[in-house]
C-alpha angles and dihedrals in degrees: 000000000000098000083043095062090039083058094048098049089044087055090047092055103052092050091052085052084057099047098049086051105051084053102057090040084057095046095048095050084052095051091050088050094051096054094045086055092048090048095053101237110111131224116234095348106186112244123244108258117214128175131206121201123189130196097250115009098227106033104120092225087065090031079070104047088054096052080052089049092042095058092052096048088045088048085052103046089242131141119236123193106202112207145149140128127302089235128027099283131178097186096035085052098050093044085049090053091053089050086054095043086046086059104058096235112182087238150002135218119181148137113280084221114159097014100199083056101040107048108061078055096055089037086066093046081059099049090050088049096255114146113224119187115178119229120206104359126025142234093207090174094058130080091263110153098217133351110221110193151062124339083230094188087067100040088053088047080051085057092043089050089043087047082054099051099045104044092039095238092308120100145134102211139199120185132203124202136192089231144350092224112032108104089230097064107037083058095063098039084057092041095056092045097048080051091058109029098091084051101091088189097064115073115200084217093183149324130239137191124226103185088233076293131136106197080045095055092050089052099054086043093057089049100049088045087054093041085041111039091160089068123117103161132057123185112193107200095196132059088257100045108078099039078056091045096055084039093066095051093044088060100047088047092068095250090317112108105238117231100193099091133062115230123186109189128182131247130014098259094167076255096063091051099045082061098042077051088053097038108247106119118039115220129346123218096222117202131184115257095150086056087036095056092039101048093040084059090053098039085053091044088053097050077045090063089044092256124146111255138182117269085210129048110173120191130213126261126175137158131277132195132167093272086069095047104043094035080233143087093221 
């Protein structure tokens, strides 16, 4: 009986020692708390989740727009998913937008991209208090908060006047876009038509579409140059399009690059440049993703805060030949 109780008052001992300590551990982790609320800093505070989704995952155009996204978010202390289809997918996009939404991210960036599709999707965004701003081409009719890009009507109308300059006012023209029904590209189909359409001399023989695809591009190339023997310019109106597009001529050259076309392609890719260097393709019109995908993450991190911020961003774009590239004319 004895060595019983001895056992029982040594249990309850050690359960009193553990008790006592577990308080004054808790009432020293409140007290620390306490002072770290008067003093303003907070303790685990969640970070702000943002997600990025491109129109195709691994296209280097978008590939760009997400590095510039990715250094704001790391200079903020934010965190950016970066997502999108493998190919260029409508559908895919747009499932991938409702998983995001699902989630309750802080914020979305993404592509306006079929605008009757995507703006009841970003309506309801809206509705659940998620803040949506479109990157690279816009949905204006939805409840975006802000656009960031290229005003691409008037880089189309860039690549019309270039058009102008370099074929002296003659031309037979094919062009090649990204989409038929992206925002994006339809501007600057129209913006290139509405440069040239006071020009008699240039034909806008026909328009193809490349899916953002460059295998694609070169394929409906290939077709409108057999339909259209008589053409001697291309204008591709997506980053894809033009390096398809000399594909295509290198290939039905027998491994030589023909010369005999213009090509006007869209955006700088290394690749682009290497061509404008060697002198297939005449002039680029070069925008800004890397600026585009930075400034749309701290435009979204400022509507986050409650601060007025600009509907329209629009982004430079400009021209560039080999001159601009080399320093010189040779």
């Amino acid at each position: 009986m004895l060595r019983t109780n001895k056992i029982l008052y040594i249990i309850l001992f050690a359960l009193f020692i553990t008790f006592s300590c577990f308080a004054i551990y808790n009432a020293v982790k409140a007290m620390h708390y306490s002072n770290n609320i008067s003093s303003g800093n907070v303790i685990d505070k969640p970070q702000l989740h943002l997600v990025l989704i491109s129109q195709e995952y691994d296209n280097p155009y978008w590939r760009l727009v997400q590095q510039g996204a990715r250094e704001a978010a790391q200079q903020k202390g934010v965190e950016l998913e970066y997502l999108g289809p493998a190919r260029a997918d409508v559908k895919e996009h747009i499932k991938i937008l409702e998983m995001a939404i699902a989630s309750k991210v802080d914020g979305i960036i993404t592509q306006g991209l079929e605008e009757t599709e995507f703006t009841p999707i970003i309506n309801e965004a809206a509705r659940l208090g998620i803040p949506i701003i479109t990157v690279d081409s816009d949905a204006p009719r939805s409840k975006r908060v802000a656009y960031v890009g290229t005003d691409n009507y008037a880089a189309g109308y860039m690549a019309g006047r270039e058009l102008v300059t370099q074929s002296g006012g003659r031309a037979e023209v094919a062009i090649i876009t990204g989409s038929f029904t992206a925002s994006n590209q339809k501007d600057r189909v129209k913006g290139l038509k509405d440069a040239v359409k006071n020009y008699p001399g240039i034909h806008i023989l026909d328009v193809a579409e490349s899916n953002i695809s460059r295998i694609q591009s070169a394929a409906s190339a290939y077709n409108l140059e057999q339909q259209y023997p008589e053409i001697d310019t291309f204008v591709g109106t997506s980053a894809l399009d033009g390096l398809g597009i000399a594909q295509m001529l290198k290939e039905m050259g027998s491994g030589t690059l023909r010369k005999t076309i213009r090509i006007i392609a869209f955006d700088d890719l290394p690749e682009t440049l290497t061509l404008i260097n060697q002198r297939v393709i005449e002039s680029t019109i070069v925008q800004q993703p890397f600026i585009m995908g930075r400034e749309s993450v701290n435009l979204m991190l400022d509507y986050l805060k409650g601060e007025k911020i600009v509907t329209v961003l629009n982004t430079d774009a400009k021209v560039i030949h080999r001159e601009d590239l080399t320093g010189t004319g040779d």
